[in-house]
N, CA, C and O atoms as a GROMACS GRO file, in nm:
protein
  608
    1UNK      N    1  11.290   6.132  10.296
    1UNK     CA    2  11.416   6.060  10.293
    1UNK      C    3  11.389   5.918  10.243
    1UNK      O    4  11.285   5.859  10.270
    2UNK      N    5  11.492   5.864  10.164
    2UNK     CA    6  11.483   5.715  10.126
    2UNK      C    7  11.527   5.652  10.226
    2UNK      O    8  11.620   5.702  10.290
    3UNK      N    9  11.488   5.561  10.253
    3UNK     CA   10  11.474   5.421  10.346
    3UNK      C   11  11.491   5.304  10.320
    3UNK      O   12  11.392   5.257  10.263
    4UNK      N   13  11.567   5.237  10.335
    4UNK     CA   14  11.570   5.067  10.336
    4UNK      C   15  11.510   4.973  10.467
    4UNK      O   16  11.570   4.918  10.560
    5UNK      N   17  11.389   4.978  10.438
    5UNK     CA   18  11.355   4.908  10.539
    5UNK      C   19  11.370   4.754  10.587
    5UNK      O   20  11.272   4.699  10.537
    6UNK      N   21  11.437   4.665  10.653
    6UNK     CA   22  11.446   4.541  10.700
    6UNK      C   23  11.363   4.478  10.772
    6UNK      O   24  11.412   4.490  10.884
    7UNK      N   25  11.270   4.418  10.783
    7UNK     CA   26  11.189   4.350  10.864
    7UNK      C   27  11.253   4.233  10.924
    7UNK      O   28  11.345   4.162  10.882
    8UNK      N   29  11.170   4.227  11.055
    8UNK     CA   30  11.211   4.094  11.105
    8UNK      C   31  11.207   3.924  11.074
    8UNK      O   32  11.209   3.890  10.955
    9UNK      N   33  11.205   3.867  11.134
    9UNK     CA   34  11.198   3.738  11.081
    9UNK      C   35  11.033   3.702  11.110
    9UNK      O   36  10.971   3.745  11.207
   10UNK      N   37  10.991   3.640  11.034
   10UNK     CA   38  10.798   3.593  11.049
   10UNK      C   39  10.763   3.744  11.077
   10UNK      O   40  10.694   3.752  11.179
   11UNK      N   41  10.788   3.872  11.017
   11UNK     CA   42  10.757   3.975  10.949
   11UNK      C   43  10.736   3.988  10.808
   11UNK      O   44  10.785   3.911  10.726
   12UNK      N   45  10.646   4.107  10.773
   12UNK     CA   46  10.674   4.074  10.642
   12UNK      C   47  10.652   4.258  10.600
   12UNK      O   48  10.629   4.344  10.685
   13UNK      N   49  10.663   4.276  10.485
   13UNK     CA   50  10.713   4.449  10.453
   13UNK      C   51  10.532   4.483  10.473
   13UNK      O   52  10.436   4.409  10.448
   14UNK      N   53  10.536   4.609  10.520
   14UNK     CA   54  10.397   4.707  10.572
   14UNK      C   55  10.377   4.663  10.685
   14UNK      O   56  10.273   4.602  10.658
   15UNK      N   57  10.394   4.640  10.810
   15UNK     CA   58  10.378   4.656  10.919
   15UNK      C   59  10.376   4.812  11.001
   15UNK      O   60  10.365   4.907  10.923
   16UNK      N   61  10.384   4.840  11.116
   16UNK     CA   62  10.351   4.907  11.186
   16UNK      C   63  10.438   5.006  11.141
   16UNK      O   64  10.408   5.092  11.058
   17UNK      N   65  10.576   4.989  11.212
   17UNK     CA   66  10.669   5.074  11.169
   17UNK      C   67  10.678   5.146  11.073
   17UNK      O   68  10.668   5.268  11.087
   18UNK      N   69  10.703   5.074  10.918
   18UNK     CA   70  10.752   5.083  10.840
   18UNK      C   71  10.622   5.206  10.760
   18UNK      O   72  10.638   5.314  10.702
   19UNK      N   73  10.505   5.129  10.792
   19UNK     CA   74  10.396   5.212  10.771
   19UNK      C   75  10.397   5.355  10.843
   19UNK      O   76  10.330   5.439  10.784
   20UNK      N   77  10.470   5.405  10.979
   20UNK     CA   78  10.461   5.493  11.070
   20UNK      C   79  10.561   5.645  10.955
   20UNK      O   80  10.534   5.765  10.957
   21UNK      N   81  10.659   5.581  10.881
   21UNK     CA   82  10.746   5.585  10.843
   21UNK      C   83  10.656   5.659  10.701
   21UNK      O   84  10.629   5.775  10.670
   22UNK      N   85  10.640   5.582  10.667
   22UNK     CA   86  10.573   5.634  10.517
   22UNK      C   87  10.450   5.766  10.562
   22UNK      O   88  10.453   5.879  10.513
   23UNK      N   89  10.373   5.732  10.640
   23UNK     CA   90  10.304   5.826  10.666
   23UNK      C   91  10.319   5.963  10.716
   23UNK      O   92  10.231   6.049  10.718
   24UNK      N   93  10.452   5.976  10.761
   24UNK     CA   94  10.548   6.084  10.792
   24UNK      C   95  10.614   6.160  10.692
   24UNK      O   96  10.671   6.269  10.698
   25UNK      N   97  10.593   6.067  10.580
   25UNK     CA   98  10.654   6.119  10.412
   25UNK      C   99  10.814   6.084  10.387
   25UNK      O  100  10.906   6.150  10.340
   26UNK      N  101  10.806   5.972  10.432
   26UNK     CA  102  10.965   5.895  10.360
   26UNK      C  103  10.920   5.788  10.302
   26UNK      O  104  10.821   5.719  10.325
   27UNK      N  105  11.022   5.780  10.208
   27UNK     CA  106  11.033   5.670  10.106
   27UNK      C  107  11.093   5.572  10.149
   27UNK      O  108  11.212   5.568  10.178
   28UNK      N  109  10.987   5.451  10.158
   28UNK     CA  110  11.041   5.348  10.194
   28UNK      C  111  11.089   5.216  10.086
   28UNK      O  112  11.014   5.188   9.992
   29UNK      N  113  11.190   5.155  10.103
   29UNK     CA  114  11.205   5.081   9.995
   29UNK      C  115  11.203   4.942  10.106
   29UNK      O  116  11.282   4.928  10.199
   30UNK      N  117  11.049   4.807  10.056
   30UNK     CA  118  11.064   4.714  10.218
   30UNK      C  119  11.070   4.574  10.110
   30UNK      O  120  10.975   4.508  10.068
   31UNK      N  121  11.173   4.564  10.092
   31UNK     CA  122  11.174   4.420  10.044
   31UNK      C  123  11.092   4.293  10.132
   31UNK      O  124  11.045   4.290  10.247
   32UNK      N  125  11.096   4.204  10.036
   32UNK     CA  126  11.043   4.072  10.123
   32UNK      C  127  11.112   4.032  10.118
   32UNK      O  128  11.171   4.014  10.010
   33UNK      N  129  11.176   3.966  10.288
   33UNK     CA  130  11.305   3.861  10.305
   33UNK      C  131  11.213   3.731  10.317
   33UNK      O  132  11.096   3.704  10.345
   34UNK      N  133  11.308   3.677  10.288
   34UNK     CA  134  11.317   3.502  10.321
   34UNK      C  135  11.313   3.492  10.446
   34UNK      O  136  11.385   3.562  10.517
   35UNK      N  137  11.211   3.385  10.506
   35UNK     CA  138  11.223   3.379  10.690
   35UNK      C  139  11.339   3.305  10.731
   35UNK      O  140  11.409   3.349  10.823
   36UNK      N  141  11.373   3.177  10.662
   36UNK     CA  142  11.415   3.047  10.669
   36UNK      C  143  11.560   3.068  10.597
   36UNK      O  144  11.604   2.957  10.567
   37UNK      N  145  11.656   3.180  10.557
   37UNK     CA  146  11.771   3.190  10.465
   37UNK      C  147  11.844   3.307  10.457
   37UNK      O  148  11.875   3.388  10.370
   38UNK      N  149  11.866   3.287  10.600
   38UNK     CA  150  11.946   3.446  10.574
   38UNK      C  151  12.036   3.516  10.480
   38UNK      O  152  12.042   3.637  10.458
   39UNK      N  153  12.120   3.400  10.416
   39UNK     CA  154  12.205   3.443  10.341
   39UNK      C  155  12.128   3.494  10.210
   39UNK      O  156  12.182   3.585  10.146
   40UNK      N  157  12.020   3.447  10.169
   40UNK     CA  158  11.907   3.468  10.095
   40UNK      C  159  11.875   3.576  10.112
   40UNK      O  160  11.887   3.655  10.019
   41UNK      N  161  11.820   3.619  10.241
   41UNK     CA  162  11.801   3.763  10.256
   41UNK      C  163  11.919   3.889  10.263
   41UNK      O  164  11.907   4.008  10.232
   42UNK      N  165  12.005   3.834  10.301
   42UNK     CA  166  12.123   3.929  10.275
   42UNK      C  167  12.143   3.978  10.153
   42UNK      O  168  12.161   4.098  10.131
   43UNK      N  169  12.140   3.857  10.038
   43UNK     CA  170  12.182   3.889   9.894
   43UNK      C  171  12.041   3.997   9.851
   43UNK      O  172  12.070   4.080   9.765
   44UNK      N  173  11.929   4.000   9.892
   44UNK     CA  174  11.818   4.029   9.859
   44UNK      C  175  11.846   4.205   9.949
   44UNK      O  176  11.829   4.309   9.885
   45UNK      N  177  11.879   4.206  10.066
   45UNK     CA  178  11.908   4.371  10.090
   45UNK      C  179  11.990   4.368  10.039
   45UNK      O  180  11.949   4.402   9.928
   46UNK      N  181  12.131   4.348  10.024
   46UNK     CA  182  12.233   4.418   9.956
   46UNK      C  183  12.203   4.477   9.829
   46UNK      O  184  12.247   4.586   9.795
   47UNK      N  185  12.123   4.400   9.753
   47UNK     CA  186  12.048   4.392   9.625
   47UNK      C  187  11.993   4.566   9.582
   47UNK      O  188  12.031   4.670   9.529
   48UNK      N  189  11.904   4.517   9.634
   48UNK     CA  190  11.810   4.664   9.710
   48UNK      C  191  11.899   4.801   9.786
   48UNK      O  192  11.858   4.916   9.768
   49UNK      N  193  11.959   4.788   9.827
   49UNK     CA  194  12.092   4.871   9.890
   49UNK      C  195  12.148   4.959   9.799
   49UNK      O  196  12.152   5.082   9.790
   50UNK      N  197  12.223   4.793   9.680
   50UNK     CA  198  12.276   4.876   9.509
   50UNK      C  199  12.213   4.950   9.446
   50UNK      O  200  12.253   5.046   9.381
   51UNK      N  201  12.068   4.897   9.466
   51UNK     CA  202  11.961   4.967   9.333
   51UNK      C  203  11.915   5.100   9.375
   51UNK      O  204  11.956   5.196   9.310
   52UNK      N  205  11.832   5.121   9.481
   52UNK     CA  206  11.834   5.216   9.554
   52UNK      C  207  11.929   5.328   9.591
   52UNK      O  208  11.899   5.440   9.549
   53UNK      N  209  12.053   5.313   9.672
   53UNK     CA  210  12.120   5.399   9.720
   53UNK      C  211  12.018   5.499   9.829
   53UNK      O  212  11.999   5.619   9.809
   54UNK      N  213  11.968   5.432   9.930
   54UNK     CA  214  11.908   5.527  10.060
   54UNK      C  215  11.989   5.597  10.161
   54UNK      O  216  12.102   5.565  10.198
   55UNK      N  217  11.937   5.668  10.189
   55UNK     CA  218  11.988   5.776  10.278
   55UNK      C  219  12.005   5.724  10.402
   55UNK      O  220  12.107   5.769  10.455
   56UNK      N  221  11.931   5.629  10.483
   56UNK     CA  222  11.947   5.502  10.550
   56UNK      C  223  11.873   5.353  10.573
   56UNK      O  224  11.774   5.319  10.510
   57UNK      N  225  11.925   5.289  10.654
   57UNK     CA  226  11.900   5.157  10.691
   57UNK      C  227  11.836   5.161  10.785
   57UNK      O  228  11.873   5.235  10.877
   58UNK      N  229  11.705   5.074  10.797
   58UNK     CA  230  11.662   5.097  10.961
   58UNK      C  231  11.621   4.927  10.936
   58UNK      O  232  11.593   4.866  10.834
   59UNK      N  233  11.630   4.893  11.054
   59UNK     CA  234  11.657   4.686  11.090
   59UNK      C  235  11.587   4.679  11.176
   59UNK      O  236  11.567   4.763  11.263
   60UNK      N  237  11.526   4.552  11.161
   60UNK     CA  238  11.433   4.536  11.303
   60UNK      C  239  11.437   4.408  11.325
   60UNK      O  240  11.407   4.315  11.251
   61UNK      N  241  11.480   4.409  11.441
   61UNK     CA  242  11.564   4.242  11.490
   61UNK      C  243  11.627   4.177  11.346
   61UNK      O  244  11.719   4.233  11.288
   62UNK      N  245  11.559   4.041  11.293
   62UNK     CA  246  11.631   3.994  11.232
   62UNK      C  247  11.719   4.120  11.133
   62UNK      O  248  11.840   4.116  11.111
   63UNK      N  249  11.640   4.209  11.091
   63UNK     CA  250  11.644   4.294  10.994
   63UNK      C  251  11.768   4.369  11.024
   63UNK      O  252  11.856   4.396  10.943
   64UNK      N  253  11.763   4.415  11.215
   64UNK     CA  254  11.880   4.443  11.225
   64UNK      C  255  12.023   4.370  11.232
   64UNK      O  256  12.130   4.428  11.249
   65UNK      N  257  12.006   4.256  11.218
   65UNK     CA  258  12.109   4.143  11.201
   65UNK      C  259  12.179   4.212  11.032
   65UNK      O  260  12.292   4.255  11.008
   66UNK      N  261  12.058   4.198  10.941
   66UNK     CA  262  12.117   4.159  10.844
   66UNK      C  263  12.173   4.367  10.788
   66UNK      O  264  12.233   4.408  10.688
   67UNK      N  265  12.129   4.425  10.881
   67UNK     CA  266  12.179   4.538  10.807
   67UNK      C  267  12.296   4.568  10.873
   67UNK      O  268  12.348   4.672  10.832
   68UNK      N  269  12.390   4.477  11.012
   68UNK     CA  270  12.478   4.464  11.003
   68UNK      C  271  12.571   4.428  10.917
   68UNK      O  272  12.684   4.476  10.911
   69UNK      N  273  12.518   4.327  10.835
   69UNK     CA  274  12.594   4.246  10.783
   69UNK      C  275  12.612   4.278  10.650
   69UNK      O  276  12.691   4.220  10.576
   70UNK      N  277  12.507   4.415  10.604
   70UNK     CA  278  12.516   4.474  10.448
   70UNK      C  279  12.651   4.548  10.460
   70UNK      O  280  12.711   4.581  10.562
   71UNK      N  281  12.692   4.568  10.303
   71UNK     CA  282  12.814   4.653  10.253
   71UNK      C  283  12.764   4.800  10.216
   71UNK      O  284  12.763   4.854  10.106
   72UNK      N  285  12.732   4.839  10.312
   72UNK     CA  286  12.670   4.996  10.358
   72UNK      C  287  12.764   5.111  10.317
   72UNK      O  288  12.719   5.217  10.274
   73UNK      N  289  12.865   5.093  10.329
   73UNK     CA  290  12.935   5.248  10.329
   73UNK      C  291  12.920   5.311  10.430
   73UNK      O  292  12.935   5.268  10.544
   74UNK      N  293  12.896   5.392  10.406
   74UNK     CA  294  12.857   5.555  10.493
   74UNK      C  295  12.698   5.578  10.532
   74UNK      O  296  12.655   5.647  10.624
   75UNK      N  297  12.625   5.503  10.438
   75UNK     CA  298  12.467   5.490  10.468
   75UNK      C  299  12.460   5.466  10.661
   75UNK      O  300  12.524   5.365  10.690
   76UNK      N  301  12.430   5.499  10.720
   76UNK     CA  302  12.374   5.522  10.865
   76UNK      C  303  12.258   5.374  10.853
   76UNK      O  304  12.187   5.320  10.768
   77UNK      N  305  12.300   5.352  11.022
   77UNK     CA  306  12.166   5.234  11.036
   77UNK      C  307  12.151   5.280  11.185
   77UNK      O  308  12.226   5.323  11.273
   78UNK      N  309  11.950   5.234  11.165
   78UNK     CA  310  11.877   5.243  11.301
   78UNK      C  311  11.875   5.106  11.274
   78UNK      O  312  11.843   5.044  11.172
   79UNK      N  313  11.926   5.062  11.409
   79UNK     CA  314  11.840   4.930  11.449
   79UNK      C  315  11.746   4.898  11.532
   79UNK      O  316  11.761   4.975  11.627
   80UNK      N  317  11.653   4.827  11.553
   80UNK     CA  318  11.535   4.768  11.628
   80UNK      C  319  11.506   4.670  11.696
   80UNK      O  320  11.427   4.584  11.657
   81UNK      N  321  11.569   4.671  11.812
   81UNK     CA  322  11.609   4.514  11.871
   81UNK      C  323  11.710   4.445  11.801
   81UNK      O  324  11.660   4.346  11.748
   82UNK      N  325  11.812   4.455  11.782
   82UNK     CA  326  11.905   4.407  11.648
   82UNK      C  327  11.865   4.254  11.693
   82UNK      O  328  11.879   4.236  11.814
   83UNK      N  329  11.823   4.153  11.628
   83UNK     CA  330  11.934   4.015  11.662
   83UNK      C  331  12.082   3.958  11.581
   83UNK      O  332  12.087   3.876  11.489
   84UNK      N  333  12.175   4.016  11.635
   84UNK     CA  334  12.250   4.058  11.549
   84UNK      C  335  12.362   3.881  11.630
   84UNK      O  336  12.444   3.814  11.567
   85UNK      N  337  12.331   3.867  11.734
   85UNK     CA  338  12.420   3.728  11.804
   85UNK      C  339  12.294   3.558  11.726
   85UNK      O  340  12.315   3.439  11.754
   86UNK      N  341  12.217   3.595  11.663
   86UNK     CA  342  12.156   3.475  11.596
   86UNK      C  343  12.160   3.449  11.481
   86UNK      O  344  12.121   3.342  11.433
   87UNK      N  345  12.217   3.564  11.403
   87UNK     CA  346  12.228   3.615  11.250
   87UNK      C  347  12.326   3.660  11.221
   87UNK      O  348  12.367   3.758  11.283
   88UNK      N  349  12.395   3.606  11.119
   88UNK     CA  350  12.507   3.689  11.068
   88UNK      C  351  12.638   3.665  11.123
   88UNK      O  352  12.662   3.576  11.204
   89UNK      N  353  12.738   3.763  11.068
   89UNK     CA  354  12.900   3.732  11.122
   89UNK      C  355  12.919   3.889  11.161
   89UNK      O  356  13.033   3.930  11.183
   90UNK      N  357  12.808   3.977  11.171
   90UNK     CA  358  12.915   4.102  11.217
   90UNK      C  359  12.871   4.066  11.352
   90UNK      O  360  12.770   4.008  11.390
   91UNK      N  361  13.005   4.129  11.438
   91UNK     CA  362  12.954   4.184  11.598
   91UNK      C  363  13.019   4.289  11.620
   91UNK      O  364  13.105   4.312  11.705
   92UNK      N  365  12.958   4.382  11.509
   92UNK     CA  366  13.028   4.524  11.557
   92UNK      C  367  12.922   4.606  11.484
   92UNK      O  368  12.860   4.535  11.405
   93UNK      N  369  12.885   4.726  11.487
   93UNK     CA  370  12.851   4.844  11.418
   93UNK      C  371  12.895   4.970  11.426
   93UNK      O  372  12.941   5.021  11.528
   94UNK      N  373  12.878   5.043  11.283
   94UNK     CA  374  12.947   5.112  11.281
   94UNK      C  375  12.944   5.247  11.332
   94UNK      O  376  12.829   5.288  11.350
   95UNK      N  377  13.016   5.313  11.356
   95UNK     CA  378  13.024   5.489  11.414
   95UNK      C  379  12.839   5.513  11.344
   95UNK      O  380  12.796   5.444  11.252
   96UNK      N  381  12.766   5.610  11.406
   96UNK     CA  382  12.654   5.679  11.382
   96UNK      C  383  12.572   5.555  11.385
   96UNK      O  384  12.473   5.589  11.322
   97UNK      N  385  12.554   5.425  11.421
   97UNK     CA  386  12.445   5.339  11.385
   97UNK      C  387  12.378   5.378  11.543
   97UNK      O  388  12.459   5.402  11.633
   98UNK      N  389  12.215   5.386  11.576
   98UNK     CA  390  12.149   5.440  11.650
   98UNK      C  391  12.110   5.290  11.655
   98UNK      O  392  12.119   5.212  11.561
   99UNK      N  393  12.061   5.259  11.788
   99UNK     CA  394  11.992   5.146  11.825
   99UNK      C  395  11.818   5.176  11.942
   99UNK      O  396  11.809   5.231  12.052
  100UNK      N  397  11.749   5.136  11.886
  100UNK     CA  398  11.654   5.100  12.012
  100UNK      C  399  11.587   5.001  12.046
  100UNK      O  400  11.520   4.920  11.980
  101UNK      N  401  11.614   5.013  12.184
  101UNK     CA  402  11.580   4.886  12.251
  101UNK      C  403  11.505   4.876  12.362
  101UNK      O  404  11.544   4.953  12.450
  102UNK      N  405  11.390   4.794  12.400
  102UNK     CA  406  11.339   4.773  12.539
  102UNK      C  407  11.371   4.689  12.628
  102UNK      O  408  11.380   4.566  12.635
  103UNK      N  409  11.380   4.743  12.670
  103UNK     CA  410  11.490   4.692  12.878
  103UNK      C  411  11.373   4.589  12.881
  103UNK      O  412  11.430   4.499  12.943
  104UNK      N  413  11.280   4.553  12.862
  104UNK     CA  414  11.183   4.461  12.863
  104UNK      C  415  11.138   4.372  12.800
  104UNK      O  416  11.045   4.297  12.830
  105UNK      N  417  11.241   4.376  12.652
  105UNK     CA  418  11.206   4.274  12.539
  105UNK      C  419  11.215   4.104  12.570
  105UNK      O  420  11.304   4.031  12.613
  106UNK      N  421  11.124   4.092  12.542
  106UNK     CA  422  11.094   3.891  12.581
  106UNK      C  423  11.150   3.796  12.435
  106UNK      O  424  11.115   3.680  12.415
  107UNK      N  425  11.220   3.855  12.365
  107UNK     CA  426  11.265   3.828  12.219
  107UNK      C  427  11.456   3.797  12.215
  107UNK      O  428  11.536   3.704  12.233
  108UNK      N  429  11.456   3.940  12.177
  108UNK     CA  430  11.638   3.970  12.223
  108UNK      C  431  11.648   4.075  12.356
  108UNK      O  432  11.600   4.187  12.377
  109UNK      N  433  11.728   3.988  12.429
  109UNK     CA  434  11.761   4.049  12.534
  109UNK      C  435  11.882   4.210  12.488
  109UNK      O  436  11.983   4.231  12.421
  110UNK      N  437  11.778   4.295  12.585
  110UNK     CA  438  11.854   4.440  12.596
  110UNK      C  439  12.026   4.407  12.627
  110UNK      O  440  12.114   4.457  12.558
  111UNK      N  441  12.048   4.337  12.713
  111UNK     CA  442  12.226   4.330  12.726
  111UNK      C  443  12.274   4.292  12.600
  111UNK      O  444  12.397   4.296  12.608
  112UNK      N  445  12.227   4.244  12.446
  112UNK     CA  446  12.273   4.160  12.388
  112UNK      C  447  12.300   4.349  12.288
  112UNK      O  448  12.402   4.351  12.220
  113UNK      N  449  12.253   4.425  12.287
  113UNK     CA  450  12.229   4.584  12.221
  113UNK      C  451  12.358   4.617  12.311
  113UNK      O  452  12.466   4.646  12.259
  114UNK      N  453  12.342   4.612  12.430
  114UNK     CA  454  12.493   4.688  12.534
  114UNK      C  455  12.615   4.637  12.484
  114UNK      O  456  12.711   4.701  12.440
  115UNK      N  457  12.600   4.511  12.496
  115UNK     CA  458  12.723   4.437  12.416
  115UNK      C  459  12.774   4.464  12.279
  115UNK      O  460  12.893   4.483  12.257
  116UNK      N  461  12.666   4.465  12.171
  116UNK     CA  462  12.685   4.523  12.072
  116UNK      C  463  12.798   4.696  12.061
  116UNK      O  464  12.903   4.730  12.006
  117UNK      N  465  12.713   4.749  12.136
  117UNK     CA  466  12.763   4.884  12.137
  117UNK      C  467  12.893   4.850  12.232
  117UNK      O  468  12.991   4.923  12.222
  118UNK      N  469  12.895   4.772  12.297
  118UNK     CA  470  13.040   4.803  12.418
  118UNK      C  471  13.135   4.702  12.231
  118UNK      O  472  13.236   4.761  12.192
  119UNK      N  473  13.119   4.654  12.199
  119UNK     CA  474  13.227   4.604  12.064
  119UNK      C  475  13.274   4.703  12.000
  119UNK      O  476  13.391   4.735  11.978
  120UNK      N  477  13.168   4.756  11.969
  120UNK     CA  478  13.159   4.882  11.840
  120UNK      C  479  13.249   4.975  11.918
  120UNK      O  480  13.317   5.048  11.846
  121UNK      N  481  13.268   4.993  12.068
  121UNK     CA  482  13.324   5.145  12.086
  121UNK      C  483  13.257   5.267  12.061
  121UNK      O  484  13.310   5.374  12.033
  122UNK      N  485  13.118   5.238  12.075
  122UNK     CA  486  13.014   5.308  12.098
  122UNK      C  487  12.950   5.377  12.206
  122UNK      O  488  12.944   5.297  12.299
  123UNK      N  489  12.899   5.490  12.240
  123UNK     CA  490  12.874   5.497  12.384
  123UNK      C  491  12.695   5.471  12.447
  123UNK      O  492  12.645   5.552  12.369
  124UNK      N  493  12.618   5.437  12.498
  124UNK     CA  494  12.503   5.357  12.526
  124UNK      C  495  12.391   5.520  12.515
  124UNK      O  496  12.286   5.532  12.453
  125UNK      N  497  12.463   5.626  12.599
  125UNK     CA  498  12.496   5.756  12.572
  125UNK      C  499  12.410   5.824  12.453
  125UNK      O  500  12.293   5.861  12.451
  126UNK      N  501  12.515   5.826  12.352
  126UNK     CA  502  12.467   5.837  12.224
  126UNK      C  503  12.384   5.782  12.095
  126UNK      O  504  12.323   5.835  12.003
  127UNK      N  505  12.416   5.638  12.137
  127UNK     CA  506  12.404   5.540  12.044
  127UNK      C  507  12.272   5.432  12.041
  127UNK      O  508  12.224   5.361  11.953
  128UNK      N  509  12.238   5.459  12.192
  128UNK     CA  510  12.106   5.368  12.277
  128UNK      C  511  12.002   5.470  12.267
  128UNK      O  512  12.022   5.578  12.324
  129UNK      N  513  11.874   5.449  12.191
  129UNK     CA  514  11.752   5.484  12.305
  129UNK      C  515  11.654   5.396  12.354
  129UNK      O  516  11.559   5.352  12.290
  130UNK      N  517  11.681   5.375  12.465
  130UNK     CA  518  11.579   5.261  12.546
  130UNK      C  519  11.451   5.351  12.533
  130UNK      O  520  11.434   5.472  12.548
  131UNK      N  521  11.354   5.232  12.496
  131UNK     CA  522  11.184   5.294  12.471
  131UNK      C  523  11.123   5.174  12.432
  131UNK      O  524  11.176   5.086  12.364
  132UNK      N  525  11.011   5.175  12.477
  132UNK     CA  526  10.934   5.078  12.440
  132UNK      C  527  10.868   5.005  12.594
  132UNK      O  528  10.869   5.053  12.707
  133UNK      N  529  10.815   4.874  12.544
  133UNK     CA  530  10.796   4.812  12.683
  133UNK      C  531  10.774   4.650  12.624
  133UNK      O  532  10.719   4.569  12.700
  134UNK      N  533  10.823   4.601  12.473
  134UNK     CA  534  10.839   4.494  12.456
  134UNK      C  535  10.909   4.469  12.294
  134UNK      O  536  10.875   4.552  12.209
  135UNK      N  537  10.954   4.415  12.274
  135UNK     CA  538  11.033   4.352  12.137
  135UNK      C  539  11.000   4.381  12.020
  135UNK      O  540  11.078   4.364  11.926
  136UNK      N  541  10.821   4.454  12.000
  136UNK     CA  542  10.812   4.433  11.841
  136UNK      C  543  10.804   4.669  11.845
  136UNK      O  544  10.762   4.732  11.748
  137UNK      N  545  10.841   4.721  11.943
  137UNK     CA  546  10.842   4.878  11.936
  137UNK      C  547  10.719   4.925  11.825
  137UNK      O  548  10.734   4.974  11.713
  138UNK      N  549  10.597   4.893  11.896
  138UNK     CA  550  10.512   4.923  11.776
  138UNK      C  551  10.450   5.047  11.893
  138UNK      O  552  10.424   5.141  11.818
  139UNK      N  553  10.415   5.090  12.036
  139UNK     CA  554  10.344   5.124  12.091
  139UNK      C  555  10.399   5.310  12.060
  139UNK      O  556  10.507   5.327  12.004
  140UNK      N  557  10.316   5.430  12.100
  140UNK     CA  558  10.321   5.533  12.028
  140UNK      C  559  10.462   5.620  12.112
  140UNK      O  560  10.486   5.740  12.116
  141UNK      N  561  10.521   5.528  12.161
  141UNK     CA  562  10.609   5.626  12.222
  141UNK      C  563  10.715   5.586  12.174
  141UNK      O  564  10.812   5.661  12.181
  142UNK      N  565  10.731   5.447  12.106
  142UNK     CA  566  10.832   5.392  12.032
  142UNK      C  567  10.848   5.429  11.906
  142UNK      O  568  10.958   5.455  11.856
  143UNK      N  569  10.721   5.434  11.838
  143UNK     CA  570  10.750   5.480  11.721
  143UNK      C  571  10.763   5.664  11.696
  143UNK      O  572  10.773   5.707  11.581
  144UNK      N  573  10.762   5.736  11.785
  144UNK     CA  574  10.783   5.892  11.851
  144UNK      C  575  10.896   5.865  11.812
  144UNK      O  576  10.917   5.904  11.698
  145UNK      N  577  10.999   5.801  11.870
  145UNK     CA  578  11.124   5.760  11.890
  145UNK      C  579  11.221   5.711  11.770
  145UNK      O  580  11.342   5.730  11.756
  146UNK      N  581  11.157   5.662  11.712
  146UNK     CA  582  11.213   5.607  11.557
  146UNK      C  583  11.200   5.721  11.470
  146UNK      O  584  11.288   5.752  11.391
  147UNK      N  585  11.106   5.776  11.481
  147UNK     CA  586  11.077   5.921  11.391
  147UNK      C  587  11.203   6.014  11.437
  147UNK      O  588  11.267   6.102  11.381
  148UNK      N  589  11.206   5.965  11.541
  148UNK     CA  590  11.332   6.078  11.612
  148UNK      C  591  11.489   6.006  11.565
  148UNK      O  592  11.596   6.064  11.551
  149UNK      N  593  11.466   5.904  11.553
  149UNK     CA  594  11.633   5.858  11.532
  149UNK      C  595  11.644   5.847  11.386
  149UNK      O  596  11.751   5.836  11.327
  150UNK      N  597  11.511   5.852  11.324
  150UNK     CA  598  11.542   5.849  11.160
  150UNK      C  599  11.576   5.995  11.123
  150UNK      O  600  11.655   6.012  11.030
  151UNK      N  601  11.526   6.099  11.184
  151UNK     CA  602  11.542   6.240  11.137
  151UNK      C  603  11.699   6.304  11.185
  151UNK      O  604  11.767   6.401  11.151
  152UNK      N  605  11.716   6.185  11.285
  152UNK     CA  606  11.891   6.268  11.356
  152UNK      C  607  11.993   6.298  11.240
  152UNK      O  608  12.103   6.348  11.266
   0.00000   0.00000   0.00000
């Protein structure tokens, strides 16, 4: 599957994830964002979004900020700790966007994902999988988990 991958902020593309991802046999497409310019990085996924056309979005904190904030369509998004209340103007996501989050993150707080989903009219239910045991979901039960919400 094609992929748009988003990294976080003081991330940069091939990290853990994204690498977990490729090695599973999806195509990842991982731009380099700007740390310091979001709007910079926005124009830079949307960019990538046009050229591409992926099957989905997967965000990781900042990343999930800004793949709120892309002109997606119907493209599906995983997010990853969204920081979606430090970045950006959406506070909503849309029907099918999957989130995971750790009840333990020292980064973005887990209520700030509940909130998200209680906007959206989302249910925590469907839409949440809590996993992990800190903010950057690199440990093997997290990324189990992403494999699982990218294949849903």
């Amino acid at each position: 599957m094609k992929i748009l991958y988003l990294h976080g902020w003081q991330s940069v593309p091939g990290g853990v994830k994204p690498s977990h991802l490729k090695a599973l046999g999806h195509e990842l497409i991982e731009p380099a964002l700007p740390h310091d310019d979001f709007e910079a990085a926005l124009g830079i996924a949307q960019a990538e979004l046009e050229r591409h056309r992926p099957a989905l979005v997967v965000g990781s904190s900042r990343g999930g900020a800004l793949a709120l904030n892309l002109r997606a369509g119907a493209i599906p998004l995983v997010l990853l700790c969204p920081a979606w209340k430090r970045w950006g103007a959406a506070r909503t996501a849309k029907p099918g966007t999957v989130i995971l989050h750790a009840v333990a993150d020292e980064v973005i707080p887990y209520a700030d994902s509940l909130e998200l989903l209680a906007n959206s009219g989302l249910s925590p239910e469907t839409a949440l999988i809590t996993v992990g045991h800190e903010h950057r979901l690199a440990d093997a039960e997290s990324l189990a988990a992403l494999a699982a919400a990218v294949d849903r």
